[in-house]
C-alpha positions as CSV (number, residue, x, y, z in Angstrom):
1,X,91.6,33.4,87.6
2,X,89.7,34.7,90.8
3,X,90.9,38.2,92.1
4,X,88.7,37.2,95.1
5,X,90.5,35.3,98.0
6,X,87.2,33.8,99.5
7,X,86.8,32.0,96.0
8,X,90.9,30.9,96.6
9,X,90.7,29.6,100.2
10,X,91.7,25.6,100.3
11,X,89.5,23.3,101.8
12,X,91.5,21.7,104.9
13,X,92.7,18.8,103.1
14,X,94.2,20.4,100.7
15,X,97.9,19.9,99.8
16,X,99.2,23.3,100.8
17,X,97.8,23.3,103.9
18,X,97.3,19.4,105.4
19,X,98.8,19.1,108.8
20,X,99.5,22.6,109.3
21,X,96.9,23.0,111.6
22,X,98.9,20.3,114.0
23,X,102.1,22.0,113.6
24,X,103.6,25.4,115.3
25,X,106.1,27.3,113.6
26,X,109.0,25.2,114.6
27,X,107.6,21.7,113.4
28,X,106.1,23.6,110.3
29,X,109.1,24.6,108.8
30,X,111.1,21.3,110.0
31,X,108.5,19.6,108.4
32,X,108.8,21.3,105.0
33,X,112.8,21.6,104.8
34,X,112.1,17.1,105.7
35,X,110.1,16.3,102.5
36,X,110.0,19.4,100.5
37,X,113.3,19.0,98.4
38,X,112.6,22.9,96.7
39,X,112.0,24.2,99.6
40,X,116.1,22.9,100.8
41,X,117.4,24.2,97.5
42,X,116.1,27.3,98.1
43,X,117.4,27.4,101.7
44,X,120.9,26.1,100.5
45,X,120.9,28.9,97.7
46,X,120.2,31.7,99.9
47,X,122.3,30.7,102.8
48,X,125.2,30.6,100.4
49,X,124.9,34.2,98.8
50,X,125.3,35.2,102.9
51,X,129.2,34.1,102.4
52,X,129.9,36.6,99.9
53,X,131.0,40.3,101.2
54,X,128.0,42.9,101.1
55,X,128.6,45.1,98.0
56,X,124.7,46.1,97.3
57,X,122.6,45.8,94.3
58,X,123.9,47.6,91.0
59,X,122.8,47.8,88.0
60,X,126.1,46.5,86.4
61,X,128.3,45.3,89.4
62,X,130.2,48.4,89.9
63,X,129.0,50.1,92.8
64,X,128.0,54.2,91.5
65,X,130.2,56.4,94.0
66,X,129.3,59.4,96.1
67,X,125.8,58.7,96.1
68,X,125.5,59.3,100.2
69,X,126.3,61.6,102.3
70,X,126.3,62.0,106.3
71,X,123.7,64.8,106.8
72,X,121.0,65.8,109.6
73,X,117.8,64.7,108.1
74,X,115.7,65.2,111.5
75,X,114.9,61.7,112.3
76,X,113.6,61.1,115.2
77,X,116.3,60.0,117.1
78,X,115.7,60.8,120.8
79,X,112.5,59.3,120.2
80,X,113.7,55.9,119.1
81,X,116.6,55.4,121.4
82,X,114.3,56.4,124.1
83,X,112.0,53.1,123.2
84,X,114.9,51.1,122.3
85,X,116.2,51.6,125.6
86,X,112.8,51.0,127.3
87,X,112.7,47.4,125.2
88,X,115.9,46.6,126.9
89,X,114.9,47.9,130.8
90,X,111.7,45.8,129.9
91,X,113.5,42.7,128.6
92,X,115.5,40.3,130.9
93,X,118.9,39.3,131.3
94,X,118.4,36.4,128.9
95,X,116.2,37.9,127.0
96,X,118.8,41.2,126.1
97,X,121.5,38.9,125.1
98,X,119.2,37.0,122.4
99,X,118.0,40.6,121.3
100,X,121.6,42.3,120.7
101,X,124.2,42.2,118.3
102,X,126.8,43.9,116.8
103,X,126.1,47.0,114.7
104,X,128.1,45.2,112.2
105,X,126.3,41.8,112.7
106,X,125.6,39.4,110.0
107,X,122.4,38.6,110.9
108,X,121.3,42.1,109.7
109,X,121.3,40.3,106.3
110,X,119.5,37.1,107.4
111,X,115.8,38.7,107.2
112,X,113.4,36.5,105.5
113,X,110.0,37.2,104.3
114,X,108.4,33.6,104.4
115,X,106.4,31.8,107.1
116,X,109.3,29.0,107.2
117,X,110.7,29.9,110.7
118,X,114.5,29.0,109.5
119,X,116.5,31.7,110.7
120,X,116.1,31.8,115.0
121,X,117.8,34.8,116.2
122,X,116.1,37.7,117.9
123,X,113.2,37.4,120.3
124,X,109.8,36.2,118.2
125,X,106.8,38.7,119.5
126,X,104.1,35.8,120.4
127,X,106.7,34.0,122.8
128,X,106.9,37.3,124.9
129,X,104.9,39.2,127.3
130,X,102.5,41.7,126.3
131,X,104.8,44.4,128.3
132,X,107.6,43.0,126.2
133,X,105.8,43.0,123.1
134,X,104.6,46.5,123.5
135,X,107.9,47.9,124.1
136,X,108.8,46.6,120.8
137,X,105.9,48.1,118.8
138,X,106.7,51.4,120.4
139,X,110.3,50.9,118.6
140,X,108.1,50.3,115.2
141,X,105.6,53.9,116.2
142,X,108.8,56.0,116.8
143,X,110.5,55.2,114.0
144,X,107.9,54.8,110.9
145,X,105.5,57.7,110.2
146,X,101.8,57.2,111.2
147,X,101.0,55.6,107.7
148,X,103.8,53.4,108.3
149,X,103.2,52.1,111.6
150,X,100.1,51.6,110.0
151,X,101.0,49.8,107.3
152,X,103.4,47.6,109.4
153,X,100.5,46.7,111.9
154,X,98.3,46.2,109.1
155,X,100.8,43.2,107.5
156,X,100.6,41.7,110.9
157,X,97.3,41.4,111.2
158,X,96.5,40.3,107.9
159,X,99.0,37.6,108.5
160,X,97.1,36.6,111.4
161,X,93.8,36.9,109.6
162,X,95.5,34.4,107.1
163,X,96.6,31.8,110.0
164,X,92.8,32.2,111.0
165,X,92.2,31.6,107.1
166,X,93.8,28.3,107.1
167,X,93.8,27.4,110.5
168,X,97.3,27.5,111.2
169,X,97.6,30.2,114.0
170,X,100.8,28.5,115.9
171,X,102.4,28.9,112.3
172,X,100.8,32.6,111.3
173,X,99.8,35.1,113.5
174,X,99.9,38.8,114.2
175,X,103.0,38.5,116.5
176,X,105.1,36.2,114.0
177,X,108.0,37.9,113.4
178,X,111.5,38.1,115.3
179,X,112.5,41.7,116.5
180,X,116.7,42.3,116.9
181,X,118.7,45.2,118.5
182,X,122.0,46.1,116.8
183,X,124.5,48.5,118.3
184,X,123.9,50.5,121.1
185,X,121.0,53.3,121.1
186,X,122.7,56.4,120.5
187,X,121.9,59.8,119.8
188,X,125.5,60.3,118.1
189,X,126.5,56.5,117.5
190,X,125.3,54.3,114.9
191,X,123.0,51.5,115.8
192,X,119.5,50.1,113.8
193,X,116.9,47.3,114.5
194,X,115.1,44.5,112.3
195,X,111.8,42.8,112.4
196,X,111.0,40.0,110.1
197,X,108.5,37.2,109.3
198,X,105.9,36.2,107.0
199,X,105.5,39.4,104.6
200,X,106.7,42.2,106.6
201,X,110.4,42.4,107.1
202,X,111.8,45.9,108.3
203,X,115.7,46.9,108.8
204,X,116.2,50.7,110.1
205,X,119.9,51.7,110.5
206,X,120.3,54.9,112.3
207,X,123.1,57.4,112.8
208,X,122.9,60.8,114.6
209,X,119.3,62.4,113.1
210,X,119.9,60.4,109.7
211,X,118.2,57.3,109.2
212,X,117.8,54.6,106.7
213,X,115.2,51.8,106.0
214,X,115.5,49.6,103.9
215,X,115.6,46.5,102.5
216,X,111.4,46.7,103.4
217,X,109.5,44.3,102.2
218,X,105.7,44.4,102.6
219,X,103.4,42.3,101.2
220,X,99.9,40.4,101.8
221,X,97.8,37.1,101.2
222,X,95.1,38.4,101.0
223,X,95.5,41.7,100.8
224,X,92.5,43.0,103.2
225,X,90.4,41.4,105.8
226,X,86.5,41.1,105.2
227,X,85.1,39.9,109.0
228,X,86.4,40.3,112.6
229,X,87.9,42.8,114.5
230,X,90.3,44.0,111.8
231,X,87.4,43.8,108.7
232,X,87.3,47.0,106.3
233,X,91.5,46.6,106.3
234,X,93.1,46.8,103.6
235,X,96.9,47.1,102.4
236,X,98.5,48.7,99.1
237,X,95.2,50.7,97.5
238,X,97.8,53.9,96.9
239,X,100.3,51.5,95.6
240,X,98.2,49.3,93.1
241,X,95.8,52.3,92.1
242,X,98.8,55.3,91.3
243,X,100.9,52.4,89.5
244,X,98.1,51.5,87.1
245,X,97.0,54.7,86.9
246,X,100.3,56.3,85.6
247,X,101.0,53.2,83.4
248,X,97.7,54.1,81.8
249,X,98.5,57.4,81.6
250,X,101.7,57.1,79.6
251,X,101.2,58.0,75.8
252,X,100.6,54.7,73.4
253,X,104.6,54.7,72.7
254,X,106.1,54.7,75.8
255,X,103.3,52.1,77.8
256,X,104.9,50.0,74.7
257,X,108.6,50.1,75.9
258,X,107.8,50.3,79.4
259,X,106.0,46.8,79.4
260,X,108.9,44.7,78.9
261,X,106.8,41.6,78.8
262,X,103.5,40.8,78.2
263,X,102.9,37.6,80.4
264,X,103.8,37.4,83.7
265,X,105.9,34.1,83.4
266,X,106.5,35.0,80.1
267,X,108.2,32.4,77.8
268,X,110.3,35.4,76.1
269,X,112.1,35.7,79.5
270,X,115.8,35.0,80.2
271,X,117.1,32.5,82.8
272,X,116.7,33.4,86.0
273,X,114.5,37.0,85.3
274,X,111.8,34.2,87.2
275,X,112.2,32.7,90.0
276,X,109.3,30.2,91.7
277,X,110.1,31.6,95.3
278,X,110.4,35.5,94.3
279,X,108.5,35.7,90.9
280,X,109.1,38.8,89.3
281,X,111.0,40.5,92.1
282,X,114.8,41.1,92.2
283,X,115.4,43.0,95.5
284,X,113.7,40.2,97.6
285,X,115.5,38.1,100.6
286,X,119.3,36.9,100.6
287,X,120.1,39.9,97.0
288,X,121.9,41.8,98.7
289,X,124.4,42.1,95.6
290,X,122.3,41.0,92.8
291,X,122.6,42.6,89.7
292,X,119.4,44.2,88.7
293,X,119.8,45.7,84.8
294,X,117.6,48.5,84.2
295,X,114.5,47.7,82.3
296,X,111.8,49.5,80.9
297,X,112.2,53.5,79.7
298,X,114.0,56.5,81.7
299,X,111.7,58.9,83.1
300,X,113.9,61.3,80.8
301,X,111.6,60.3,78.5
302,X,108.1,61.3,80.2
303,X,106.5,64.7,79.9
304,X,106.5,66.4,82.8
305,X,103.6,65.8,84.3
306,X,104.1,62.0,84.3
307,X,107.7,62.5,85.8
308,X,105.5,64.2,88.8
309,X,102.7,60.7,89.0
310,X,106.1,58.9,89.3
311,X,107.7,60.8,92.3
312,X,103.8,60.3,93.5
313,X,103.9,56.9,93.4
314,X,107.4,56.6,94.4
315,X,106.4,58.6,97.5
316,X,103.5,56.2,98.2
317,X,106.2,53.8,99.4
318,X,108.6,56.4,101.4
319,X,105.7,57.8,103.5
320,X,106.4,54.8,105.7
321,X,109.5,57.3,106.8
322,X,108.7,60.4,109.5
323,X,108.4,63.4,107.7
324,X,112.3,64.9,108.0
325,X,114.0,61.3,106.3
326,X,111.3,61.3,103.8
327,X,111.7,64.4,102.7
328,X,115.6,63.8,102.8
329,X,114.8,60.8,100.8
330,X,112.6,62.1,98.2
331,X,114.8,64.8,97.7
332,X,117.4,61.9,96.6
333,X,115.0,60.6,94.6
334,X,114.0,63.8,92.6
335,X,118.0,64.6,92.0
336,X,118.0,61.4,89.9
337,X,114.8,61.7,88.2
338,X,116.4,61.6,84.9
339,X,117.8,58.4,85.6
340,X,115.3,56.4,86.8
341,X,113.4,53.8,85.2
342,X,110.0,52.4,85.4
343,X,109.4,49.0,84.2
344,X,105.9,47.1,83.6
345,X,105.1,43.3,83.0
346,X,101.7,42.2,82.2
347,X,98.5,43.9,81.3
348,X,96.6,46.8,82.6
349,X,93.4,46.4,82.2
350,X,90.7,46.2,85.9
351,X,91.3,42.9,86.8
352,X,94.7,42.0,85.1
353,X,97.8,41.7,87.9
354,X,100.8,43.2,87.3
355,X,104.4,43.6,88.2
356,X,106.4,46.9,88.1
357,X,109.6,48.4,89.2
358,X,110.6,52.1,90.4
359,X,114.9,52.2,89.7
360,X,117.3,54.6,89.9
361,X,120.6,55.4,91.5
362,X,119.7,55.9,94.8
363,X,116.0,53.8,95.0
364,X,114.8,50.4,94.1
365,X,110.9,49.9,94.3
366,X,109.2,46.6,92.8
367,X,105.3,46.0,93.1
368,X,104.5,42.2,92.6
369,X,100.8,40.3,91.9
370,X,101.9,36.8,93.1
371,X,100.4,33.6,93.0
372,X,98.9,31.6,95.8
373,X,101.3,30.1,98.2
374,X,98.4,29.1,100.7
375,X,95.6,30.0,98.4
376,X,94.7,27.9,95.6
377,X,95.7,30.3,92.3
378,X,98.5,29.2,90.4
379,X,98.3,32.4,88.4
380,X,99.3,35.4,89.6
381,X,96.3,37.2,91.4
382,X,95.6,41.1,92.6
383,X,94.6,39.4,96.0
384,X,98.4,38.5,96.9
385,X,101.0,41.6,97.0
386,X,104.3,41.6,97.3
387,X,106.5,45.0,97.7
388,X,109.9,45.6,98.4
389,X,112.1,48.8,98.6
390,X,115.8,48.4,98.5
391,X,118.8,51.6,98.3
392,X,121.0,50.1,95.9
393,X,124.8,51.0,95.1
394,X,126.0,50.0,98.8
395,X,123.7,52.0,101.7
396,X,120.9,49.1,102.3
397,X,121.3,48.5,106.1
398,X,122.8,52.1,106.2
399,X,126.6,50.4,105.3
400,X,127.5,53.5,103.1
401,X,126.5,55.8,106.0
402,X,128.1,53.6,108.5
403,X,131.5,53.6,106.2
404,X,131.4,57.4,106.4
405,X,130.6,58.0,109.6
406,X,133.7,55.3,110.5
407,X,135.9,57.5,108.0
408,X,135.3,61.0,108.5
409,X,134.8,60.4,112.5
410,X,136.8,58.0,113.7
411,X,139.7,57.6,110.5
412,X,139.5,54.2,110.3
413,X,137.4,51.7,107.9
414,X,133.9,50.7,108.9
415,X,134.4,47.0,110.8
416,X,132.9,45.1,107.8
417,X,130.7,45.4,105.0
418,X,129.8,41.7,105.3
């Protein structure tokens, strides 16, 4: 199988792609949810986890205690209310009340990574003015690092270099994705934001100079862009290249029990550990409470050295953060060092994809070669990345933090943790 997308790009008559060029993102995903009968199981499966309570992913069910604490990690706070409220002076009166919600809203859990426009709420960036739009990007700058505006902008773009790819602009472009406000910007009150679509969906909660993002899920089909304005792009080198690396670095013993299956739709695995919408991963859209058993070797186990190229790797993904949350957040990381796993599936040789997954208390991390959905491999290919980063054991969307700050500032519980 081809690790090169120009050999994977379908001719216009192919099945994955004929008609899309006729359709914009309404009619596509109408038309698929009409005659795609997977495609409305999927939908039907995922809508229904939304009904049960938010608990968080575990690694057994029971939600580990005390793993959060309100603290001042030096976000930057004033920064980020000061473009939140600069989206809403922009925005109009209609506009504001599609773009707000509760701080305690459900549709914080409604993010979804596909192109399939299901889930309307929000105000979707290429139906707005470039003032509008703007505004809402300078959310995104104040409250990512550089890299991670970066990498944000980059998933856009490629998704729009995709749309060009297979003509399907109306469907894929770099302004795809829905933007939503909930809470009230507050330098002492908690409030977030979300932006979702096709292969970049981002949830920041925020609470005095504390911050939390996550679920994030960043991925790419292709993963870089080779012509235009945008050529020389490309996403997920650190990620790819540190994973392998440390995989191949592990002594003969331990790269044994850390790849826990050879194949990546391997016949040895259980029910359910594949799934033909996620593939490998287990943090992805609508899990909000999966359980996610540990798999793979504790990092117990790794010399010291290796236990250092993990927190390297694992800080390749939390450098999306500005620098005070990620060093508040590697900090968590490094305090359960000793009990987090990494996991492998597949091989490791130049061209072979791979799956792995960063796990412990207080981080989830999963790096995922996926097949085509509008390129032509059915295999799994290097040129089509998934990544998601979750905070298990109850604080994804910041509801641990939320709970706390509800508790030890108001004394009373936290309005939901639905």
């Amino acid at each position: 199988m081809s690790n090169n997308f120009r050999d994977l790009i379908p001719p216009p008559d192919h099945p994955r792609i004929a008609g899309i060029a006729e359709r914009d993102a309404y009619g596509h995903a109408d038309h698929a949810l009409a005659t795609r009968p997977r495609v409305q199981g999927l939908l039907a499966e995922r809508r229904a986890r939304l009904e049960q309570p938010f608990r968080g992913i575990t690694t057994n069910g029971d939600v580990v205690p005390d793993l959060y604490t309100l603290a001042d990690e030096a976000a930057p706070t004033g920064a980020m209310v000061e473009a939140a409220h600069a989206v809403l002076n922009v925005a109009t009166e209609d506009e504001r009340a599609q773009l707000r919600f509760a701080v305690d809203a459900p549709q914080w859990r409604m993010w979804s990574n596909p192109e399939l426009y299901f889930d309307r709420f929000g105000l979707r960036l290429d139906e707005l003015g470039s003032t509008l739009r703007e505004a809402i990007l300078a959310v995104l700058r104040t409250s990512l690092s550089a890299k991670g505006f970066a990498k944000a902008r980059g998933a856009m773009r490629t998704n729009g270099f995709l749309g060009e790819l297979v003509n399907a602009p109306r469907v894929m472009n770099e302004y795809s994705y829905n933007f939503s406000l909930f809470g009230e910007p507050s330098l002492t009150e908690p409030w977030g934001w979300n932006l979702f679509g096709h292969h970049l969906c981002l949830n920041c909660f925020v609470l005095n100079n504390q911050m939390v993002l996550s679920p994030v899920f960043v991925g790419a089909e292709p993963n870089c862009i080779d012509c235009g304005p945008h050529a020389g792009l490309a996403l997920f080198q650190d990620e790819e290249r540190l994973g392998l690396e440390l995989m191949r670095a592990l002594p003969v013993d331990l790269q044994r029990r850390v790849r826990v299956y050879q194949l990546l739709h391997d016949p040895a695995m259980p029910e359910g550990r594949w799934h033909p919408a996620d593939q490998r991963h287990l943090g992805g859209a609508y899990r909000d409470n999966w359980i996610v058993p540990h798999e793979g070797v504790a990092a117990r186990e790794f010399p010291a050295a290796l236990r250092e190229r993990l927190l390297e790797l694992t800080a390749a993904y939390f450098n999306i953060l500005p620098v005070g949350p990620f060093e508040a957040r590697m900090r968590q990381v490094e305090q359960h060092i000793d009990a987090t796993y990494f996991g492998w599936i597949g091989g490791s040789g130049d061209e072979d994809p791979f799956y792995y997954r960063i796990q412990s208390p207080v981080a989830m991390i999963e790096f995922d070669h996926h097949s085509g959905v509008f390129l032509t491999n059915t295999e799994p290919a290097k040129c089509h990345i998934h990544t998601v980063i979750r905070t298990p054991n109850g604080n994804d969307y910041g509801k641990d933090l939320l709970r706390l700050h509800y508790a030890q500032v108001h004394g009373v519980p936290a309005p939901g943790r639905g």
